[in-house]
C-alpha positions as CSV (number, residue, x, y, z in Angstrom):
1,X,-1.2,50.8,59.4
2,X,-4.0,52.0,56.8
3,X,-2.9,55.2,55.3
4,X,-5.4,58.2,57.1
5,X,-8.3,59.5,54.1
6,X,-10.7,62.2,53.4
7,X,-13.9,61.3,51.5
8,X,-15.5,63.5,49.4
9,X,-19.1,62.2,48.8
10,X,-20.4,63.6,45.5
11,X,-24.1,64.8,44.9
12,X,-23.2,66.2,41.5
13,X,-20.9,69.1,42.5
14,X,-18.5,70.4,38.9
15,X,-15.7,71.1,41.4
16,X,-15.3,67.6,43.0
17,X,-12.0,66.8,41.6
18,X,-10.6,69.9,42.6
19,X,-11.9,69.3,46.2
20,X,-10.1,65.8,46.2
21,X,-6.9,67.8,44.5
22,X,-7.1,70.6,47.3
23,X,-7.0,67.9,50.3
24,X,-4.1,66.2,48.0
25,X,-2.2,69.4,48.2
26,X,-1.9,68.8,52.3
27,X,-0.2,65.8,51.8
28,X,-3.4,63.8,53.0
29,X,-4.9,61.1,50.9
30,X,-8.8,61.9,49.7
31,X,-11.1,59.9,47.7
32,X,-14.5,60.6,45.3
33,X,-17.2,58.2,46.0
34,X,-21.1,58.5,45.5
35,X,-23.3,60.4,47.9
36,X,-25.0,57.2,48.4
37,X,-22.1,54.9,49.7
38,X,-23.4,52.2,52.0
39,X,-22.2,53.5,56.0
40,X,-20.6,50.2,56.3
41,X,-17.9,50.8,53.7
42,X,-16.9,54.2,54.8
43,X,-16.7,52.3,58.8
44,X,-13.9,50.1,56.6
45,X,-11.5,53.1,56.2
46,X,-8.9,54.7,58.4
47,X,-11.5,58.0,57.8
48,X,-10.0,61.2,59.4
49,X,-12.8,62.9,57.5
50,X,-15.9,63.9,55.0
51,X,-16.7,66.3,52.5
52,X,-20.0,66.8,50.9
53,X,-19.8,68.4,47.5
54,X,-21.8,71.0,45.8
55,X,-25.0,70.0,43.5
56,X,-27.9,70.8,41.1
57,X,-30.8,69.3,43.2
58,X,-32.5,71.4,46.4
59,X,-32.8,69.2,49.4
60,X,-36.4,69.0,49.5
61,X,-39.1,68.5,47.0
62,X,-39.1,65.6,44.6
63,X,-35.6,65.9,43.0
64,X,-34.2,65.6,46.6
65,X,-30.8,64.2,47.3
66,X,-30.2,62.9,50.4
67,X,-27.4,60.9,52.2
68,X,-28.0,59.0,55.5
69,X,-27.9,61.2,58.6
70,X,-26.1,58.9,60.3
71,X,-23.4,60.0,58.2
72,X,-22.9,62.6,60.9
73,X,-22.7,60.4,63.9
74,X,-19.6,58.2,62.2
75,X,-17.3,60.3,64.9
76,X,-15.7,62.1,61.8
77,X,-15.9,65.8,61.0
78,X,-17.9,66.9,58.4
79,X,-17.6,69.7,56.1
80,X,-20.4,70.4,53.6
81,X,-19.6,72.9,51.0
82,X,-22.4,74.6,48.8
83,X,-25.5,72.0,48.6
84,X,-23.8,70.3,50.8
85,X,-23.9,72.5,53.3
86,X,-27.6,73.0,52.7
87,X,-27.9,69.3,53.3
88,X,-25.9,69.5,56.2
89,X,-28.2,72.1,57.8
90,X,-31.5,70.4,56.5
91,X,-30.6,66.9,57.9
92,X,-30.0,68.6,61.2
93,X,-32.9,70.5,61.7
94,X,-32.2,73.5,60.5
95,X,-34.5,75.7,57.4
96,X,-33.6,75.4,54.0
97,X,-35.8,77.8,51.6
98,X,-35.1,79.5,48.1
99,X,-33.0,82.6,48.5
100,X,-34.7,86.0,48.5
101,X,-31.6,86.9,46.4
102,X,-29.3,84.3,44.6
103,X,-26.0,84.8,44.6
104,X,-23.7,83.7,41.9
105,X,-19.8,84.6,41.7
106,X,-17.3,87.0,43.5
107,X,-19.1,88.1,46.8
108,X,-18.1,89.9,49.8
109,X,-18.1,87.6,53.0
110,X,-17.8,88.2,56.4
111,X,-15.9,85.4,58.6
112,X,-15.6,84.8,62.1
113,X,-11.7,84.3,62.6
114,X,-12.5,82.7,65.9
115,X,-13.5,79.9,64.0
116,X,-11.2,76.9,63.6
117,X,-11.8,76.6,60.1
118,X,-10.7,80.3,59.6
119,X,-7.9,80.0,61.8
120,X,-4.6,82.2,60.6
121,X,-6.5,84.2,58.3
122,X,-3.7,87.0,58.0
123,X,-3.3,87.3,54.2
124,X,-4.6,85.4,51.2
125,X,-2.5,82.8,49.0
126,X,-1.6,86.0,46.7
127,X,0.0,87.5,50.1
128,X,-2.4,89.9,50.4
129,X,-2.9,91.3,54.2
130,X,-7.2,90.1,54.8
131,X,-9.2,93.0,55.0
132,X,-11.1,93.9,58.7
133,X,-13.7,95.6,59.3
134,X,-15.7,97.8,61.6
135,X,-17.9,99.6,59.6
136,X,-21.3,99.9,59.9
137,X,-22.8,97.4,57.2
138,X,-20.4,94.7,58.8
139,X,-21.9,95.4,62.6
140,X,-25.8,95.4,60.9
141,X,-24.9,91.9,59.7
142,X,-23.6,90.8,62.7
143,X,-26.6,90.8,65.1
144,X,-25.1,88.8,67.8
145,X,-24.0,86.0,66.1
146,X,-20.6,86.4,64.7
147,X,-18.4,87.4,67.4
148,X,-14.6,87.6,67.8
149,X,-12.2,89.5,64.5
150,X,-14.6,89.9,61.3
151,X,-12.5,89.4,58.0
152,X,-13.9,90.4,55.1
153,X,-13.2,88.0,52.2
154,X,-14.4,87.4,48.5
155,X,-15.8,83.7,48.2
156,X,-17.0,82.3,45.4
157,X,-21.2,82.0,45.7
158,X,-23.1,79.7,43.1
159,X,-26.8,78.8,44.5
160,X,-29.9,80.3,44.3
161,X,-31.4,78.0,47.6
162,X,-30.0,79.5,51.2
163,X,-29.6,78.4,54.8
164,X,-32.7,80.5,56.6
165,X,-32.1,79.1,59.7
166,X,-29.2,77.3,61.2
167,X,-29.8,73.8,63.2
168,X,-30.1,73.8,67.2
169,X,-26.4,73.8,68.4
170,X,-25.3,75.5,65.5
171,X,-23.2,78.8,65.2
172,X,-23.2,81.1,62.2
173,X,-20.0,82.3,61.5
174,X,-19.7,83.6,58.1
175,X,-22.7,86.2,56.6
176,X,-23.0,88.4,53.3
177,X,-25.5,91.2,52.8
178,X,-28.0,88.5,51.0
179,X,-26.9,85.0,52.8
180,X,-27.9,85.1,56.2
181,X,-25.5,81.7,56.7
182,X,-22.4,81.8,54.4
183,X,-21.1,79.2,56.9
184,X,-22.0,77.6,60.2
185,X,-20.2,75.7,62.7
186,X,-21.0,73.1,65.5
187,X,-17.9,72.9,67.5
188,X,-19.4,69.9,69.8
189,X,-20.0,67.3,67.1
190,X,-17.4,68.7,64.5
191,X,-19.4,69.6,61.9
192,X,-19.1,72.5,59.7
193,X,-20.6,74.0,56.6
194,X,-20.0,77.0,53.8
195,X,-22.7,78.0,52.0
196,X,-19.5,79.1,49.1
197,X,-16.8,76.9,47.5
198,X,-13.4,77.2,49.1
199,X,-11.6,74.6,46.4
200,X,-11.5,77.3,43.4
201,X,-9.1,79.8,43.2
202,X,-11.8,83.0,43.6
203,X,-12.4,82.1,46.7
204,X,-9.7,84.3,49.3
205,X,-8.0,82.3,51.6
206,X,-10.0,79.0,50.4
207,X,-6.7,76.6,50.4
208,X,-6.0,78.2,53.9
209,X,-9.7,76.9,54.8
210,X,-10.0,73.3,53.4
211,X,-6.3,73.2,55.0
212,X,-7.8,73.8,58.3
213,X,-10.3,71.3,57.9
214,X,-8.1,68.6,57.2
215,X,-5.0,69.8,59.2
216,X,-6.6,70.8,62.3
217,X,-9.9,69.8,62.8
218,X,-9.8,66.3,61.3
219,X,-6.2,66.0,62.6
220,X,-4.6,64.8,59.7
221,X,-0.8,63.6,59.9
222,X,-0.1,64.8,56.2
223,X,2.0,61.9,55.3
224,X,0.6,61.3,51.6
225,X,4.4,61.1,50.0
226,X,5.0,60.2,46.4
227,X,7.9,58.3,47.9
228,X,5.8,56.5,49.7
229,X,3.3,55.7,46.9
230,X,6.2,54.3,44.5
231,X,8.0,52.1,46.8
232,X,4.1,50.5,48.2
233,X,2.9,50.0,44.2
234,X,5.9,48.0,43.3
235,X,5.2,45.8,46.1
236,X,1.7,45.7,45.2
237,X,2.1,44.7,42.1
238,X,4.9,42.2,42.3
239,X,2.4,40.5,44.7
240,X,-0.6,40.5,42.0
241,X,1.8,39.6,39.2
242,X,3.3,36.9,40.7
243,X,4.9,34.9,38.0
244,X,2.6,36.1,35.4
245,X,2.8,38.5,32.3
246,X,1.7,41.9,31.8
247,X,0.8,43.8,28.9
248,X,1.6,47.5,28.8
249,X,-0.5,49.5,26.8
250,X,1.8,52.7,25.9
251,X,1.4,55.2,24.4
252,X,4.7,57.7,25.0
253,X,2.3,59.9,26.8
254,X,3.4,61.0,30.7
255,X,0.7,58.3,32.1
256,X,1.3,55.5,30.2
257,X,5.0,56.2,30.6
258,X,4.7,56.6,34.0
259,X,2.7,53.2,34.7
260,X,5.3,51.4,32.1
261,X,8.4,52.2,33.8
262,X,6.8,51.5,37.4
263,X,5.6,48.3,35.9
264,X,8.8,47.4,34.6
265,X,10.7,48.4,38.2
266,X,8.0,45.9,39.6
267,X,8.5,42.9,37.1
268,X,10.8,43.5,34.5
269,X,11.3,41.3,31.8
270,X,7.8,39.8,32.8
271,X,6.3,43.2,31.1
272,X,6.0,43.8,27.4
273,X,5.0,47.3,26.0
274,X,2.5,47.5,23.4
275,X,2.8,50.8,21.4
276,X,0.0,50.7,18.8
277,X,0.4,53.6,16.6
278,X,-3.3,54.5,15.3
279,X,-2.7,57.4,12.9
280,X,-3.9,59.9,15.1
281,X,-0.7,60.9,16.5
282,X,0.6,64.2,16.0
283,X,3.2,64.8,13.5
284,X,5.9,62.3,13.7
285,X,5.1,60.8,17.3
286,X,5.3,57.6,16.2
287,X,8.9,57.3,15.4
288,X,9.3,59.7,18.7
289,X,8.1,56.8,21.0
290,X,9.7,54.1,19.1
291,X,13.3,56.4,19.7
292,X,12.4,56.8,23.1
293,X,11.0,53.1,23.8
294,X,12.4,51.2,21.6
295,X,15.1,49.2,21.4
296,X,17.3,51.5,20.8
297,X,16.2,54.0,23.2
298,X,17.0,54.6,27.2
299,X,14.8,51.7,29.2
300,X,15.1,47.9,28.3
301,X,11.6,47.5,27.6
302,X,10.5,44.3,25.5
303,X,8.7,47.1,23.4
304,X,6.9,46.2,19.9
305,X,4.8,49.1,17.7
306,X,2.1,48.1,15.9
307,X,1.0,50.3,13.0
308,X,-2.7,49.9,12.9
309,X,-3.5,53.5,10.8
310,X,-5.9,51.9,8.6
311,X,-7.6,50.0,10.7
312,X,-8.6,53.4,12.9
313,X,-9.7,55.2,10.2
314,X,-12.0,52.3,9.0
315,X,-13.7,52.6,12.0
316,X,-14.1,55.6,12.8
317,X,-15.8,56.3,9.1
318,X,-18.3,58.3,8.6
319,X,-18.7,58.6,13.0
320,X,-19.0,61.9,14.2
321,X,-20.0,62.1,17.6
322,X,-17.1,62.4,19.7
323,X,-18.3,60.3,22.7
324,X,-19.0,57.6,20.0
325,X,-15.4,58.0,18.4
326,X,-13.7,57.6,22.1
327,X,-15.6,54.0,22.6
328,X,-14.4,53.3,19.0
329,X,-11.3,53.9,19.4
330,X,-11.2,52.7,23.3
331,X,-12.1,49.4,21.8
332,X,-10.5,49.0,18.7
333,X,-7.3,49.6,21.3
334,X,-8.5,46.8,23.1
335,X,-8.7,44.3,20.4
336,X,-5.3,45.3,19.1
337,X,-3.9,44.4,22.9
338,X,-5.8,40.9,22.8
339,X,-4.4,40.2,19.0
340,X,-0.7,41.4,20.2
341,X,-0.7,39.3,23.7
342,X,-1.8,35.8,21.9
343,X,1.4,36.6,19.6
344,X,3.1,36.6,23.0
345,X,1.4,34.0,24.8
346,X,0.1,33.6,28.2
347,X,-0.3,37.3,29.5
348,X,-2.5,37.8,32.2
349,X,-2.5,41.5,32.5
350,X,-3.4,44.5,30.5
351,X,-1.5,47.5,32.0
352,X,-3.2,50.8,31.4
353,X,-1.9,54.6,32.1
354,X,-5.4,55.5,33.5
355,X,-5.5,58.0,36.0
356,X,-7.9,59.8,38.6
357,X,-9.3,62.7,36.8
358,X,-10.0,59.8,33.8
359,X,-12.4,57.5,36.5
360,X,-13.7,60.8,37.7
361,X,-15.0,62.4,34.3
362,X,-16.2,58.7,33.4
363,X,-18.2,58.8,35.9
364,X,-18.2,58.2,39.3
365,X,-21.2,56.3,40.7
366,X,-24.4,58.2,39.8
367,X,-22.2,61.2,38.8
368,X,-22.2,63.0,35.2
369,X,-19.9,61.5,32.6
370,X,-18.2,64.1,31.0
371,X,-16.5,62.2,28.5
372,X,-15.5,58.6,28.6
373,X,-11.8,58.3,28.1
374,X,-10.9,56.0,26.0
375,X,-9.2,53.3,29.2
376,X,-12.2,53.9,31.1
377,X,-16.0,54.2,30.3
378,X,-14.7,53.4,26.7
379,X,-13.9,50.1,27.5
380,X,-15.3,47.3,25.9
381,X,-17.6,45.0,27.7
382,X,-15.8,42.1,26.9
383,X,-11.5,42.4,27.8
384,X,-9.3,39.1,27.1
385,X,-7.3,40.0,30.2
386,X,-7.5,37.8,33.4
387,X,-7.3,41.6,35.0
388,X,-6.3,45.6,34.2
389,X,-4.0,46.5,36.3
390,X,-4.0,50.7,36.8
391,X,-1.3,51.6,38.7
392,X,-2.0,55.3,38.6
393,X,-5.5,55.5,38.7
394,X,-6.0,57.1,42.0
395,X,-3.1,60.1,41.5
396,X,-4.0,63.5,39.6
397,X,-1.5,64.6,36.7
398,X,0.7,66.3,39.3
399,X,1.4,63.4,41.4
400,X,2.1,61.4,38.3
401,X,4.7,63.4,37.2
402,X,6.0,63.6,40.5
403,X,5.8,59.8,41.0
404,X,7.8,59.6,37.4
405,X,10.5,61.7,39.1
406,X,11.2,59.3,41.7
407,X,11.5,56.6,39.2
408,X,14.0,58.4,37.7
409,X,12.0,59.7,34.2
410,X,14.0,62.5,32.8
411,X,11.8,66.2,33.0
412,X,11.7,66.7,29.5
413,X,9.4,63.5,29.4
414,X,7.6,63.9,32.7
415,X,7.2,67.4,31.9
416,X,5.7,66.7,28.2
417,X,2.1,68.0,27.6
418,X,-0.6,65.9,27.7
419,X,-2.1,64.1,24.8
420,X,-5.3,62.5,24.6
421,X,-5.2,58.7,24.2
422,X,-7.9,59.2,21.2
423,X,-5.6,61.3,20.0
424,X,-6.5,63.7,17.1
425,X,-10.0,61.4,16.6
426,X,-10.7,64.4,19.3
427,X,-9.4,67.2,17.4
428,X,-10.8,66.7,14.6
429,X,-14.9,68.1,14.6
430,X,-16.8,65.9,12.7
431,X,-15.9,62.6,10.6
432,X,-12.0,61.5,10.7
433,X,-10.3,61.0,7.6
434,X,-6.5,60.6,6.7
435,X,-7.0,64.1,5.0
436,X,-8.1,65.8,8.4
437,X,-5.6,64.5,10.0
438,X,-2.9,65.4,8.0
439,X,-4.0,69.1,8.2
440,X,-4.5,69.2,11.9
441,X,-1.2,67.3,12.0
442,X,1.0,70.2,10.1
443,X,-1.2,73.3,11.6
444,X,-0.5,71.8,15.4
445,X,3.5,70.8,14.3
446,X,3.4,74.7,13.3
447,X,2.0,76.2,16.4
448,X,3.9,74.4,18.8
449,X,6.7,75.2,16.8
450,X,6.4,79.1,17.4
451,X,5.7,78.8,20.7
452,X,8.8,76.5,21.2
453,X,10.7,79.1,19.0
454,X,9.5,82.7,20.5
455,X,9.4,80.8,24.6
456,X,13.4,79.7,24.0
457,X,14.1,83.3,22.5
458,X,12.4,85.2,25.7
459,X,14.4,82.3,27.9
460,X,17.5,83.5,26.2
461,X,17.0,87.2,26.7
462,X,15.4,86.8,30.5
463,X,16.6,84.0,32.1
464,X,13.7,82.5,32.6
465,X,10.6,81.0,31.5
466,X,7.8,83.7,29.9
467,X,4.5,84.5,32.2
468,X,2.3,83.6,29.1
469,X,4.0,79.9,28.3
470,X,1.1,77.3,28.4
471,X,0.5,74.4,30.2
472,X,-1.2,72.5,27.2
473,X,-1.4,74.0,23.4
474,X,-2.4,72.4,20.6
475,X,-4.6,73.0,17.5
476,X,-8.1,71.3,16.2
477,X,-9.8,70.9,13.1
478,X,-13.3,72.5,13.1
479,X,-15.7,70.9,10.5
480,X,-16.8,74.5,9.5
481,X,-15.7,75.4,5.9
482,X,-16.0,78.8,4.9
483,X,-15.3,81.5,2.5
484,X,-11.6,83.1,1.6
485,X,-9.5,84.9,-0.7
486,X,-6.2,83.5,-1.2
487,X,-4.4,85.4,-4.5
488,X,-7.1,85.9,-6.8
489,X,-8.9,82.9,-6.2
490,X,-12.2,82.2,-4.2
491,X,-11.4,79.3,-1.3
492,X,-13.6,77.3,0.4
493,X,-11.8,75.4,3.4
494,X,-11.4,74.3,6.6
495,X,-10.9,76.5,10.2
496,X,-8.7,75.8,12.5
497,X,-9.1,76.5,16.3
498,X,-5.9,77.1,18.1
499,X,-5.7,76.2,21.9
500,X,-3.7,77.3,24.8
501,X,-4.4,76.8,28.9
502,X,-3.1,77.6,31.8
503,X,-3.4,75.2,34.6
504,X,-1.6,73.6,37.1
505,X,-3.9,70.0,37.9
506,X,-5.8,69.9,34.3
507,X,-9.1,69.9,36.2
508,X,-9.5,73.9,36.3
509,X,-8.4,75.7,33.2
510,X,-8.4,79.3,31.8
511,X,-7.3,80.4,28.6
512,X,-3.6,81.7,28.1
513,X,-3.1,85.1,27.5
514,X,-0.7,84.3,24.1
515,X,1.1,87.8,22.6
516,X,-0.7,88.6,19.2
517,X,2.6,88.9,17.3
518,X,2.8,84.4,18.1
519,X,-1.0,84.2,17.1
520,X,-0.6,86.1,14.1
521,X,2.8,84.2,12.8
522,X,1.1,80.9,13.6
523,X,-1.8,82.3,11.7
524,X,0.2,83.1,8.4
525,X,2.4,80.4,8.0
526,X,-0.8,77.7,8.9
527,X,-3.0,79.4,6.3
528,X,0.4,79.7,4.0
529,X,1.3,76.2,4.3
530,X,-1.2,74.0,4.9
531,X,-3.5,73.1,2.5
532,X,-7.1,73.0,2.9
533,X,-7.1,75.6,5.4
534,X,-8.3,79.5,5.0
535,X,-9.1,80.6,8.3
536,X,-7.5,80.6,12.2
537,X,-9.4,81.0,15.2
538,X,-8.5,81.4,19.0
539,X,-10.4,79.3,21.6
540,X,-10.7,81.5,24.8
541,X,-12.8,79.2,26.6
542,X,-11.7,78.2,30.5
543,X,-12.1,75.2,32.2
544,X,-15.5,74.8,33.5
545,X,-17.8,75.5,31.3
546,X,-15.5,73.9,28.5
547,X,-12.9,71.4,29.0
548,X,-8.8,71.5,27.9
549,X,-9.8,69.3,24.7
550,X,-11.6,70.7,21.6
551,X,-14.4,67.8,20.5
């Protein structure tokens, strides 16, 4: 039997992927695809139900985005979040204007818990009881059409068009003092629509909502199981493999380990791993992998390292532009692959590590491209493969490293932070050269050293892990030079920009809250010991606007 899916159908929302990752979270498989998709292929899946995303555009006017309003006679239930619950409401008859007042942010919101898709709302994910209320702002906004208990929730608003008037057939059960349809329902046809986004974390009670989309209205089984994802993909790619060869391309990162040890489950011997060490690998990796990999290290992998340092930096000189580096480097990873399977002979298959939140930040369709990771939209167009073969490229970072636990990875490897495939080509502003690296290399071996050092002395004292330990740390090479004093002696050097996250899916991210005693250490012993640098900086941007890397 097909496996049940959600769709989310993107019209150029920012918080797509962690729509996708929120249906992921109930154990139900969910897909991105264009707004635009053809009706026919969205008949061809086992569909239990739709999402439509946020967006820039306004539903009417020139810059209009519209899907087919058939889409809401498939038999499916519908949820349209932000635009798309303006589209929702505009395809259906309903008023769409420009809002009196635009709301943006933490807002107060008045639900209807009679509503299926606020079902159970007794307290919040934090465990906080839901507020009621009787008061007498709550009873002016409710003017007949909210009935039944009225929580009182803060959602997350971000639009400056409104829902004036909900469609014929339509109930409005959600309000604010400036949104006269934070959400609507139409019980009938199983369509409903928030005018707020559920899918980020400043939304009260949003997980609980999306949950009773999928759960309850759409009747979901929730029986998306790693388990189930590791035994099918070995199958699947035995069957494609056949008595062919396949190319690994690995890197020692969680992804590419992931995919190699899956792969090698799947075929075995028939697999060769490929780790092409490009000089812009933090301090010592290389040898790290090869330990790990090689031949001497815990999987029987036909494993060979290339050292291709020069060749990187050759291309990369004088290139600045970081979307132009990833292409450069995405290709010259390519040709290295090509050069390496001739040697082997008669290989079929290039393996690659590439997961979801890669394909997504590509680009999706007509979505934005973000960046173009280097397995992806910095692909060549010409590959010497027969076929890529992307055995993870539907999972989020979360279910990879839960997919490498069933394989059996150790945690300290599935557990390892992320690193970008360009590597340091990323974390270094400006032009790479072996000098930059070299100086990003020892500042970042420095900082994760002291946060290695002062997390395993607060372990020791505790118990337990400290609140502020990151998800993903690293530090970058700015290309700003500027002014210092070191001794007597007037310096002009480099900055670097130290980085710290918190996050649990790598699609959402805010800055970590690091104890200035670490940032000051880390501070004196990188301008102390590496040369070429005179100044530190803390990067305390979150995840939008900016993303994890520093490029």
């Amino acid at each position: 039997m097909a496996r049940e899916m959600v769709v989310v159908l993107d019209f150029g929302g920012q918080y797509k992927q962690l729509i996708a990752r929120r249906v992921r979270e109930c154990n139900v498989y969910c897909e991105i695809h264009p707004y635009n998709i053809g009706l026919d292929e969205l008949r061809k899946m086992n569909l239990k139900g739709i999402i439509l995303t946020g967006g820039p555009n306004s539903v009417y006017g020139d810059q209009a985005v519209l899907c087919d309003k058939e889409l809401f006679y498939l038999g499916v239930p519908v949820l349209g979040i932000c635009y798309g619950a303006q589209l929702t409401a505009f395809l259906n008859g309903g008023e769409v204007k420009t809002a009196p007042v635009s709301e943006y942010g933490k807002t107060e919101t008045f639900l209807d818990t009679a509503s299926a898709l606020f079902n159970g709302f007794i307290e919040n994910e934090e465990g906080i009881p839901v507020r009621y209320s009787d008061n007498a702002f709550e009873s002016e906004l409710n003017d007949g059409e909210i009935g039944g208990a009225k929580a009182v929730v803060t959602t997350w608003m971000s639009h400056t068009d409104y829902i004036s008037k909900a469609p014929e057939g339509f109930k409005v059960i959600a309000k604010t003092a400036n949104c006269p349809v934070a959400a609507m329902e139409n019980q009938d046809r199983n369509i409903y629509a928030v005018q707020f986004h559920p899918e980020v974390m400043h939304t009260e009670c949003g997980t609980m909502m999306l949950r009773n989309f999928v759960m309850n209205i759409c009747g979901c089984a929730g029986d998306w199981k790693m388990a189930d994802f590791v035994e099918r993909s070995i199958k699947e790619i035995r069957e494609k493999v056949g008595d062919g060869r396949a190319l690994c391309a690995l890197s020692g990162g969680v992804d590419s380990s992931v995919a190699a040890v899956l792969m090698s489950k799947a075929i075995g011997k028939q697999l060769t791993c490929v780790f092409v060490d490009h000089g812009l690998l933090r301090k010592n990796e290389g040898d790290e992998v090869e330990a790990v990999f090689g031949p001497d290290g815990d999987y029987d992998l036909n494993f060979i390292r290339v050292n291709a340092q020069e060749r990187f930096y050759e291309a990369l000189k004088g290139v600045e532009e970081p979307e132009k580096k990833r292409k450069i480097i995405g290709e010259m990873f390519i040709r290295v692959f090509e050069e390496e399977a001739k040697k082997i002979g008669a290989v079929d298959f290039l393996v690659q590590g590439t997961i979801y939140p890669d394909v997504v930040e590509s680009g999706i369709g007509e979505g934005a491209v973000i960046k173009s990771h280097h397995n992806v939209g910095g692909l060549p167009d010409y590959v010497d493969f027969k076929e890529i073969i992307e055995p993870l490229r539907m999972l989020f970072k979360d279910e990879v490293r839960a997919s490498g636990l069933e394989l059996g990875i150790p945690e300290h490897l599935v557990f390892r932070q992320p690193f970008p495939g360009p590597g340091l080509g990323i974390r270094i502003i400006g032009e790479v050269t072996a000098e930059k690296v070299r100086i990003v290399q020892d500042a970042d071996a420095i900082y994760r050293e002291e946060i290695a050092k002062a997390a395993a002395s607060y372990r020791e004292e505790n118990g337990k892990n400290p609140s502020w330990l990151p998800a993903q740390y690293f530090a970058a090479l700015t290309n700003m030079r500027s002014v210092g004093v070191m001794g007597d002696f007037r310096t002009y050097d480099y900055a670097v920009a130290l980085r710290a996250v918190n996050t649990s899916d790598f699609m959402t991210a805010d800055a970590t809250n690091l104890p200035w005693e670490i940032l000051q250490t880390v501070m004196n012993r990188i301008i102390n010991e590496v040369k070429g640098v005179n100044r530190v900086m803390y990067d305390l941007t979150s995840k939008p606007p900016g993303t994890i890397e520093l490029e």
